[in-house]
Kinemage of the C-alpha trace (Angstrom):
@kinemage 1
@onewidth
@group {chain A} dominant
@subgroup {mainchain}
@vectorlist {calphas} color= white
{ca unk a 1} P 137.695 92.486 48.564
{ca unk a 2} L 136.111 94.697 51.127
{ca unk a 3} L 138.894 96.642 53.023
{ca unk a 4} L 137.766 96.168 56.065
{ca unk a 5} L 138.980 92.561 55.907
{ca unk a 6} L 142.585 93.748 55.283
{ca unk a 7} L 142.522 94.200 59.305
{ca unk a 8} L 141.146 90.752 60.028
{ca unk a 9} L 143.259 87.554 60.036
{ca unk a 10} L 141.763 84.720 58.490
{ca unk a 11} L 143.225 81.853 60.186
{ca unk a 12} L 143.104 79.338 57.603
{ca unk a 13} L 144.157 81.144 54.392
{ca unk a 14} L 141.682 80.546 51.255
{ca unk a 15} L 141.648 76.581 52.620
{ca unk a 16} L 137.513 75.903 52.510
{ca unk a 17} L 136.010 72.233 52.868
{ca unk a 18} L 135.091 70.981 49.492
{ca unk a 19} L 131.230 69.996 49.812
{ca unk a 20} L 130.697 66.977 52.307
{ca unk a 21} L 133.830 66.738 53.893
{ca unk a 22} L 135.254 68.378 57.010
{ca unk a 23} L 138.248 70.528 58.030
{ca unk a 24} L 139.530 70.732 61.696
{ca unk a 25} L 139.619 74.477 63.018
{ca unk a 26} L 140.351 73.295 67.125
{ca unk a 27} L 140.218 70.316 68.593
{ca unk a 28} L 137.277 68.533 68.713
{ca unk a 29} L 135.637 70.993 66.106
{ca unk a 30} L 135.274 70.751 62.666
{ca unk a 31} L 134.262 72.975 59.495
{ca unk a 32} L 131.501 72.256 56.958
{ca unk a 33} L 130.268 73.944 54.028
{ca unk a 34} L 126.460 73.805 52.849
{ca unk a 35} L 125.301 75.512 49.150
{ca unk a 36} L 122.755 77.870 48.825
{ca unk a 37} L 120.531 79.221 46.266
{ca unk a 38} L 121.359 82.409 46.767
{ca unk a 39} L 123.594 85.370 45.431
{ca unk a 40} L 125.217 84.369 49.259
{ca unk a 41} L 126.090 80.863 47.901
{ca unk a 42} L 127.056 79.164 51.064
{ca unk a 43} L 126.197 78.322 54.899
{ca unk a 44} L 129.085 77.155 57.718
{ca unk a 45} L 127.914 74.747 59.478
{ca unk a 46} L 129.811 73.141 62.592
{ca unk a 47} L 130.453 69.472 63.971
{ca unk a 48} L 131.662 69.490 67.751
{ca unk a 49} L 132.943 66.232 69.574
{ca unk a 50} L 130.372 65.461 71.925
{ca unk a 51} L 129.384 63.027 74.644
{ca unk a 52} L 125.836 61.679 75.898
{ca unk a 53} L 124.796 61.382 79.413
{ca unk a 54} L 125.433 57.728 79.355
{ca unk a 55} L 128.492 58.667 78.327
{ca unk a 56} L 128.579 57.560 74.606
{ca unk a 57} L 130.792 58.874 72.330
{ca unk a 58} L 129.727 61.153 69.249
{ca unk a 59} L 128.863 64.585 67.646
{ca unk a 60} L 127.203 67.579 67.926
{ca unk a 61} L 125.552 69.381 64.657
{ca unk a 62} L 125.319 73.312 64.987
{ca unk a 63} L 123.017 74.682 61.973
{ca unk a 64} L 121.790 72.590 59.636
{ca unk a 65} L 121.410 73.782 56.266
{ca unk a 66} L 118.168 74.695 53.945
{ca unk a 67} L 115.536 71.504 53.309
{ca unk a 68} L 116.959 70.408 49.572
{ca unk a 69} L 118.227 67.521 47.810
{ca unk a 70} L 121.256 68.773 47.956
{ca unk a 71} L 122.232 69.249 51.000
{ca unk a 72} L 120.982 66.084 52.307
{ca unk a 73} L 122.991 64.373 49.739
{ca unk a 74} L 126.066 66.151 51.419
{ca unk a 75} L 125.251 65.505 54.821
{ca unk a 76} L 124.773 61.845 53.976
{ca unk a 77} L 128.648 62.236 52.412
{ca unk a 78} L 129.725 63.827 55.858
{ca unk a 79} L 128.017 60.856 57.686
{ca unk a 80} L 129.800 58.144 55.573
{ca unk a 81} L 132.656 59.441 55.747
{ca unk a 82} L 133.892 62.294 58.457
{ca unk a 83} L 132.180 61.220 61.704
{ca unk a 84} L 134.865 58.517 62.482
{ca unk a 85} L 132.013 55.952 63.284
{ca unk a 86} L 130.357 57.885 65.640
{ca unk a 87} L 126.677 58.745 66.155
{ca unk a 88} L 125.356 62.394 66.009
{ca unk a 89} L 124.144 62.978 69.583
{ca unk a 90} L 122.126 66.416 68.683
{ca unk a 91} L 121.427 69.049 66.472
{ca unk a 92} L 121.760 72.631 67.551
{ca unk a 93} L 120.656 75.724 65.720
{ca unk a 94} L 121.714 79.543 66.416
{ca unk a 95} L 118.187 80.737 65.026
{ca unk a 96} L 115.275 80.438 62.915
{ca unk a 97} L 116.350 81.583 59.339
{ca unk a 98} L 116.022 78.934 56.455
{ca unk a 99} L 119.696 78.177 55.818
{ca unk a 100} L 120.548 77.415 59.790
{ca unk a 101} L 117.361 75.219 60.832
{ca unk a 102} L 116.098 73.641 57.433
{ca unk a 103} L 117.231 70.607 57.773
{ca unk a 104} L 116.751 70.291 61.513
{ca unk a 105} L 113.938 67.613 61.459
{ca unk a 106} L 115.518 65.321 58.929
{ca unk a 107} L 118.332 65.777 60.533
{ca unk a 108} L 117.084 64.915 64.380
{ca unk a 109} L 114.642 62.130 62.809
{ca unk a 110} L 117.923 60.988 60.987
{ca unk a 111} L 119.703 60.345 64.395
{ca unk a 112} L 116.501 59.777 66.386
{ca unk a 113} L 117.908 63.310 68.790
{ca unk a 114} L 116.970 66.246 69.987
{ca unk a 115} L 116.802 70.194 68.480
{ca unk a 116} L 118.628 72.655 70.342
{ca unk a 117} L 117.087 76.146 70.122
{ca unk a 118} L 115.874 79.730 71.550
{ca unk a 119} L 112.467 79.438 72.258
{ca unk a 120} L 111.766 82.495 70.627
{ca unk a 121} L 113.572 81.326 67.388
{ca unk a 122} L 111.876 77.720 67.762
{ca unk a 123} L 108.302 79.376 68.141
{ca unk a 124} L 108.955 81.816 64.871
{ca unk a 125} L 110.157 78.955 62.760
{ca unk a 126} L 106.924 76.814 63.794
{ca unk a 127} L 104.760 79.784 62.814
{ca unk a 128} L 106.728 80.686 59.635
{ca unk a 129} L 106.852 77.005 58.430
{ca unk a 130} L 103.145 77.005 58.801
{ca unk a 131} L 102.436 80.224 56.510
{ca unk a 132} L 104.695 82.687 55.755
{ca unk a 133} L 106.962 85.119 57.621
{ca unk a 134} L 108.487 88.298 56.395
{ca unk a 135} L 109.271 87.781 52.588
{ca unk a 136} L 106.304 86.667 50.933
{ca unk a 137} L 102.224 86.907 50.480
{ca unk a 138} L 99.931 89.667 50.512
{ca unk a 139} L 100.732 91.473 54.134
{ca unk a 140} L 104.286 91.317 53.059
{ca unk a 141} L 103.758 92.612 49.655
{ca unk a 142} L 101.415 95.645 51.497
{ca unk a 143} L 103.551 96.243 53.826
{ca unk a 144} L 106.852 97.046 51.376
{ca unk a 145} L 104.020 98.998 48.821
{ca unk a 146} L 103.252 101.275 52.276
{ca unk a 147} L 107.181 102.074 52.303
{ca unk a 148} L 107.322 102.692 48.750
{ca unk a 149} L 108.093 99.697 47.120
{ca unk a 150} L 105.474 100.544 43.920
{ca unk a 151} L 106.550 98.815 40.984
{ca unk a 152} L 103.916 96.374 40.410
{ca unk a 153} L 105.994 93.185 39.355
{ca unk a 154} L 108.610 93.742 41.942
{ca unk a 155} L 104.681 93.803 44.232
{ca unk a 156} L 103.561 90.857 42.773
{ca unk a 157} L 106.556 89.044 43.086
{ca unk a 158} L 106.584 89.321 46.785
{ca unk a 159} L 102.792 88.425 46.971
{ca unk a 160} L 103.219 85.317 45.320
{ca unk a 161} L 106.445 84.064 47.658
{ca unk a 162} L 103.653 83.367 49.942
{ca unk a 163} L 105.385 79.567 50.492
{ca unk a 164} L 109.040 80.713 50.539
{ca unk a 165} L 110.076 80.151 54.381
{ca unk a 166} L 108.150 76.875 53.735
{ca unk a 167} L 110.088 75.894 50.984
{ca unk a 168} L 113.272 75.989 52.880
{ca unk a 169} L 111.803 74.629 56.287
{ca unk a 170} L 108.612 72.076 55.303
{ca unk a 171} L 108.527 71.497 58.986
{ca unk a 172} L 110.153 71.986 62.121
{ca unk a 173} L 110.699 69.214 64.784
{ca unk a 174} L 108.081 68.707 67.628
{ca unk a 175} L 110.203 69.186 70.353
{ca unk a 176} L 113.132 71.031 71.596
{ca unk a 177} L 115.522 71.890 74.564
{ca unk a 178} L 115.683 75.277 75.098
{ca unk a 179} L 118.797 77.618 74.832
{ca unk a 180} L 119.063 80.703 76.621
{ca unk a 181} L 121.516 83.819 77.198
{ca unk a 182} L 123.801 82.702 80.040
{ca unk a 183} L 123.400 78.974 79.838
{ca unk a 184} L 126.330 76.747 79.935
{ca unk a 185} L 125.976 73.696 77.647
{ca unk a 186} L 129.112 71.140 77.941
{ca unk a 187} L 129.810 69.943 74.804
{ca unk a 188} L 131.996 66.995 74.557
{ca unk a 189} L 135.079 68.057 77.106
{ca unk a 190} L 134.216 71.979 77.084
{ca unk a 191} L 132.083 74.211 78.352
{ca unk a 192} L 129.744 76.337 75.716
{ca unk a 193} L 128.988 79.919 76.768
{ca unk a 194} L 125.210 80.941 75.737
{ca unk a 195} L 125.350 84.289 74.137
{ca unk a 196} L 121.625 85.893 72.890
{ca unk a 197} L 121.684 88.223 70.650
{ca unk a 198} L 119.147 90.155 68.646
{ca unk a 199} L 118.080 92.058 65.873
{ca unk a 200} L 118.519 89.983 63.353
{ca unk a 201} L 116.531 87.142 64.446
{ca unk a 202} L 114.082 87.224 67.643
{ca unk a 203} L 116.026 85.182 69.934
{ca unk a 204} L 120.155 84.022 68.143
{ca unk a 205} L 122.059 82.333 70.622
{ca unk a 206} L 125.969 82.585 69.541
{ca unk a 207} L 128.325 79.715 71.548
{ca unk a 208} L 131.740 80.715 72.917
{ca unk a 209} L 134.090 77.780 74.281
{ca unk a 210} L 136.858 80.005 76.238
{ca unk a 211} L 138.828 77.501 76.947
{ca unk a 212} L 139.025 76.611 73.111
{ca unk a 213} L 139.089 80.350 72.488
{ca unk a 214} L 136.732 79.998 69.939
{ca unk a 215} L 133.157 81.789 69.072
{ca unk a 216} L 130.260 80.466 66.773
{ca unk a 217} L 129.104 83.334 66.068
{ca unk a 218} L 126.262 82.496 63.660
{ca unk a 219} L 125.022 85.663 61.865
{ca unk a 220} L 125.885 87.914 64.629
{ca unk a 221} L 129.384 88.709 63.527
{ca unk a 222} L 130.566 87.964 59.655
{ca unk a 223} L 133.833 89.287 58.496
{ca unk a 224} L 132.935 89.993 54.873
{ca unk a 225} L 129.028 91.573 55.157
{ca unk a 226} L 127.139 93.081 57.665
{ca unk a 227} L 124.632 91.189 58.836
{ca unk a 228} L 121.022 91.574 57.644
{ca unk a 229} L 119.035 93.401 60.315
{ca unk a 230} L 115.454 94.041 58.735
{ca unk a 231} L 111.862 95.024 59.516
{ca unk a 232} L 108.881 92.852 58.233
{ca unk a 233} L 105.512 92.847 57.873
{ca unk a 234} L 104.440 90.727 61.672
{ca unk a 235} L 106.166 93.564 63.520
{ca unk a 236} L 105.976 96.774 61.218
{ca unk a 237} L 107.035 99.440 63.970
{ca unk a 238} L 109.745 97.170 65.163
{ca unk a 239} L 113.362 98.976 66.209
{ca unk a 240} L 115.962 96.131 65.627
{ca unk a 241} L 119.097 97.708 64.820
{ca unk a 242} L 119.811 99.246 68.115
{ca unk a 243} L 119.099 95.686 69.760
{ca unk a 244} L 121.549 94.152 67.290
{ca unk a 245} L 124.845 96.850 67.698
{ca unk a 246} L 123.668 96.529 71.318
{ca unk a 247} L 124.304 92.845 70.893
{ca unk a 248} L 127.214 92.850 69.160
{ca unk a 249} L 129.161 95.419 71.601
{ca unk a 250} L 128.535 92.233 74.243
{ca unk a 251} L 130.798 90.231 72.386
{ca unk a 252} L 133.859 92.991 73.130
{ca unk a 253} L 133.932 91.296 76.554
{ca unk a 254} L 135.421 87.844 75.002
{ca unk a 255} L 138.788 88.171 74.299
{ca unk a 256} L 140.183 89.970 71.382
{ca unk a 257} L 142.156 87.020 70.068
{ca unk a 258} L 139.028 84.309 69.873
{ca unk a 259} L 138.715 82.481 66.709
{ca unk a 260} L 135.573 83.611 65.253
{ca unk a 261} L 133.571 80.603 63.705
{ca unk a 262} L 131.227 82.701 61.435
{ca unk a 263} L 128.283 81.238 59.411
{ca unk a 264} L 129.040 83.119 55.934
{ca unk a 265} L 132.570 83.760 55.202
{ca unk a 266} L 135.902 82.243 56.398
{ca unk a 267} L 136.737 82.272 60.165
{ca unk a 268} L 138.867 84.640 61.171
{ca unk a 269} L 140.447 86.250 64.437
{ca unk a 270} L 140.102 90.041 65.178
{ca unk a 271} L 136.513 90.501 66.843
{ca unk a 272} L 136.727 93.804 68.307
{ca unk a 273} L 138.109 95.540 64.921
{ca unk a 274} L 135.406 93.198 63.706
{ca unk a 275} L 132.628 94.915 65.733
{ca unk a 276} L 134.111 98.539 65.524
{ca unk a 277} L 134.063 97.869 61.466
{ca unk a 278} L 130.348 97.020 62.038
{ca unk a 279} L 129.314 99.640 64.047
{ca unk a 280} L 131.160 102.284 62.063
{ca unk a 281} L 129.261 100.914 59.294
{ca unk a 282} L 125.888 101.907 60.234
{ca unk a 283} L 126.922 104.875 61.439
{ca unk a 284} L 127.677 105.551 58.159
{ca unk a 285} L 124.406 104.601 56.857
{ca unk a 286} L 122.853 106.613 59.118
{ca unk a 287} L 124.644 109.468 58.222
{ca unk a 288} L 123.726 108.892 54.261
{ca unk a 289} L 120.065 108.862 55.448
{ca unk a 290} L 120.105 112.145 57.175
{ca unk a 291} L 121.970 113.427 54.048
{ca unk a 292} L 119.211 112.280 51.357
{ca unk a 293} L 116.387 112.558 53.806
{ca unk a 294} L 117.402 116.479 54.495
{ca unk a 295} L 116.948 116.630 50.408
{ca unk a 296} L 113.542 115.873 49.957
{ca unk a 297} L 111.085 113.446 52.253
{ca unk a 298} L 112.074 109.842 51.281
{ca unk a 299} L 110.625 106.247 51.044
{ca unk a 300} L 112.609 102.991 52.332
{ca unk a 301} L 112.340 102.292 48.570
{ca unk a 302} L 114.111 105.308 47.046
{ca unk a 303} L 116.685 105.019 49.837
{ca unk a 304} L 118.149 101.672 48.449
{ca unk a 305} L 120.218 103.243 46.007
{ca unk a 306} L 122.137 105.203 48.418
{ca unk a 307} L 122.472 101.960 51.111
{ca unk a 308} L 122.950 99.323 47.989
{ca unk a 309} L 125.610 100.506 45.632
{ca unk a 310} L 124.647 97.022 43.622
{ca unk a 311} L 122.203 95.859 41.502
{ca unk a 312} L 119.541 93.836 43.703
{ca unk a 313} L 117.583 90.921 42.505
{ca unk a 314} L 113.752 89.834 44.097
{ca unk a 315} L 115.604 88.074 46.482
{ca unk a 316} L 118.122 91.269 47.236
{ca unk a 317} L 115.345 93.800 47.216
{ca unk a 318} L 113.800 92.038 50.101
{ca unk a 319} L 115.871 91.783 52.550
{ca unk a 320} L 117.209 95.215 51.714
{ca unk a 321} L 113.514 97.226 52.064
{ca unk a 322} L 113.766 95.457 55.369
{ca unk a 323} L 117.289 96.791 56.259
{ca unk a 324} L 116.255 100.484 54.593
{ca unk a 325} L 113.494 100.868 56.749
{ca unk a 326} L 115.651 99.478 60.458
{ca unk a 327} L 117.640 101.712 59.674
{ca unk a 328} L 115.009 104.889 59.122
{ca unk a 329} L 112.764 103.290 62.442
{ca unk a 330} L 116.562 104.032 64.356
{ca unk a 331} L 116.280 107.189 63.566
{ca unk a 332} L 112.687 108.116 63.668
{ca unk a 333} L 112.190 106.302 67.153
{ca unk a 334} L 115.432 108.311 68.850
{ca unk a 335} L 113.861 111.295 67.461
{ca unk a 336} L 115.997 112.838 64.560
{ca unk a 337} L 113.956 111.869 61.858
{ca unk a 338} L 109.531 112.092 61.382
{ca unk a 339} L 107.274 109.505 59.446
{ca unk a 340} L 104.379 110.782 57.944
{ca unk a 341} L 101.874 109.045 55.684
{ca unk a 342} L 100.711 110.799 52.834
{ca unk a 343} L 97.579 110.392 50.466
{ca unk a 344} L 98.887 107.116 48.753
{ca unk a 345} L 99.401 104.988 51.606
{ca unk a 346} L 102.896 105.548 51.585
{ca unk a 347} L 105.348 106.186 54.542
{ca unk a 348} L 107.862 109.088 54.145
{ca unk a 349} L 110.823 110.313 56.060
{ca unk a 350} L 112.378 113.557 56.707
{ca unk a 351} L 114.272 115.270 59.532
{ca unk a 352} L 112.541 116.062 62.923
């Protein structure tokens, strides 16, 4: 167990919804669990009681899952069985990634509805479903070799995952209605705060129902991990880690005791230790990169050692080059740490 969680409360014990079935955590809002490929086995996903504007009776979706057999086979077990009769009414999706908006056309074709989304994140996971996006092909693949990443299967690898947003998301739906910070949706009998945050994806909009006292966070706020925050290949000078604890230090204006809904993980209550954890974490970090960096000049790619106690797989390695280097571009672009690019084509760090 990570220790920070010894400070959270997890509302609900161990309890988890066994694959296609439901668990109540307030009224009118109920639990789901997706699988995932992944060494992160497992997506929340949310069902809210909902009502149409001709006043019908039914639910809302929030995230969707990844585009497999699967987890359509365990959505089709929720509808048989945990909707009480009752139509979905729309699907709404904190962001772009594969595991919250993968299923989002089956799933408004399936209902004949309407995608709820930033139109930031909507835009990016048009693009990315399209070609690729971040973790795959041969800009990707250049891009980690520039920061060091030089083993040439690890290379390859990447260069052939050309298709892998694609594989999750084969398409997006047509249309949308567009979320934004600040908006109000009413869901059902409550109101739905609109809460953007960044960093982690271009445009994540995180729902808080105050009279509920409950937050969806999405990937904004997990109680077990920190949440990926990474640089990729379409924006390679990009800063996102400041936008994210910027973000994240919004959410210490809900109230302390909300019931955090998060989308990896169990929900739990205890958001502001929550936050404080995370940004104490990366504070952390970035004091381990000033350490090694002081050593000797250093790559994103020999820095994963000292942020990634672990053995990483393909998978792993990916995302973490892309959180090793948002974490050196904080500290380059505030000035304690230069990039310089040597004779191979590779990036380097060392203090300013």
């Amino acid at each position: 167990m990570n220790p920070d969680e010894l400070h959270l409360q997890y509302s609900f014990g161990d309890t988890l919804p066994p694959t296609g079935t439901t668990l109540e955590v307030a009224p009118g809002v109920r639990w789901l669990r997706m699988p995932l490929p992944f060494a992160l086995d497992h997506i929340n996903l949310w069902l809210l009681r909902d009502r149409d504007e001709a006043g019908r009776e039914g639910w809302a979706i929030v995230d969707c899952g990844i585009a497999n057999d699967p987890t359509r086979a365990a959505w089709e077990q929720v509808f048989a069985n945990e909707l009480q009769g009752l139509p979905v009414l729309r699907v709404i999706v904190t962001h772009m990634h594969p595991d919250h908006i993968g299923l989002a056309h089956w799933l408004t074709e399936r209902w004949g509805v309407r995608l709820w989304i930033s139109g930031t994140d909507y835009n990016a996971a048009r693009l990315a479903s399209q070609s690729t996006t971040g973790f795959g092909g041969e800009s990707a693949a250049a891009f980690m070799a520039s920061h060091g990443l030089t083993d040439p299967d690890a290379v390859d690898k990447v260069r052939k995952r050309s298709n892998y947003y694609a594989s999750m998301v084969p398409q997006v739906p047509a249309r949308f209605r567009r979320l934004m910070g600040g908006d109000t949706l009413r869901i059902g009998d409550h109101d739905w705060a609109c809460h953007a945050g960044y960093g982690h994806a271009p445009e994540h909009i995180s729902l808080h129902c105050a009279a509920l006292g409950v937050l969806i966070s999405g990937d904004m706020v997990l109680p077990r991990i920190s949440t990926n925050v990474s640089v990729i290949d379409l924006e390679p000078e990009a800063n996102p880690l400041p936008l994210y604890l910027a973000s994240i230090g919004r959410m210490l204006a809900l109230p302390a005791e909300t019931l955090v809904l998060p989308s990896h993980g169990k929900p739990f209550r205890g958001l502001h230790t929550r936050v404080g954890q995370l940004v104490a974490h990366h504070d952390d970090r970035f004091a381990d990169l000033m350490a090694a960096c002081a050593q000797a000049p250093q790559t994103a790619a020999s820095l994963l050692p000292v942020l990634f106690r672990r053995p990483l797989d393909l998978h792993q390695t990916t995302f973490a080059m892309g959180e090793a280097i948002a974490h050196l571009h904080a500290l380059w672009l505030r000035g304690e740490l230069k990039r310089e690019l040597g004779e191979d084509g590779v990036l380097r760090f060392s203090p300013a």
